[in-house]
C-alpha positions in Angstrom: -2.0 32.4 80.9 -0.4 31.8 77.3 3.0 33.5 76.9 3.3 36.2 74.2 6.4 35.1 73.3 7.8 31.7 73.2 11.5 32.5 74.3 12.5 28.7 73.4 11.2 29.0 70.0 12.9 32.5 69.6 16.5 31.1 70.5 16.2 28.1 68.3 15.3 30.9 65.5 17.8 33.0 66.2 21.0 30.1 66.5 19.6 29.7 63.1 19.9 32.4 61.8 23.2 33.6 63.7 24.6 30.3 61.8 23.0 31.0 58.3 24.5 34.5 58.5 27.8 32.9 59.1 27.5 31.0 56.4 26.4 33.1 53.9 28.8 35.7 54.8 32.0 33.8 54.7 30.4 31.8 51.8 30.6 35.1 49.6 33.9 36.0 50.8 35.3 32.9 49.8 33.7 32.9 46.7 34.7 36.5 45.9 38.0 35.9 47.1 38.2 32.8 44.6 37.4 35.4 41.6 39.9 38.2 42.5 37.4 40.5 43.2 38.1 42.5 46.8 36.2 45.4 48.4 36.5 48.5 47.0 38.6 50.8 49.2 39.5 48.1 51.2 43.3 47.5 52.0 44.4 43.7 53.9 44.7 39.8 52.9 42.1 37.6 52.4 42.4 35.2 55.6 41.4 31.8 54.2 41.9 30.0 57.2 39.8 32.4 59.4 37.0 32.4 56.3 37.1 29.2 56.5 36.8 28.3 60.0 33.7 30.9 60.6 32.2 28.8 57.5 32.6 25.8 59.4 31.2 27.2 62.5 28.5 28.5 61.1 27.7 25.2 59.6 27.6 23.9 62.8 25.3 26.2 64.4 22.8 26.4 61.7 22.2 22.2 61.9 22.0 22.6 65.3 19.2 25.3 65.1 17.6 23.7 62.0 17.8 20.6 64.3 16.6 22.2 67.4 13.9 23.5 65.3 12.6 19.7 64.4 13.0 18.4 67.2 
């Protein structure tokens, strides 16, 4: 019997997307962040370090689910 759902393919999918999320997230912070702008209504500091770290994390997850993908 086939399987309605192919869970492998799911997780692959979704560590992809998890990553890409990451990336473009913390990408747009960054980038906002680089042009003064800030959240309106929103009090803190911009935490480069941690922005940048979740960038880089993200990075890694989305080439390993683009690369889990392709394989």
């Amino acid at each position: 019997m086939e399987q309605l759902i192919d869970l492998d393919l799911l997780v692959k999918q979704m560590a992809l997307a998890f990553g890409a999320a990451m990336v473009i997230g913390n990408g747009y912070a960054i980038i906002q962040h680089r042009r003064g702008i800030t959240p309106k209504g929103e009090r803190g500091e911009f935490r480069a370090v941690r922005a940048y770290w979740l960038f880089t994390v993200g990075l890694l997850i989305s080439a390993w689910g683009a690369a889990s993908l392709l394989s």
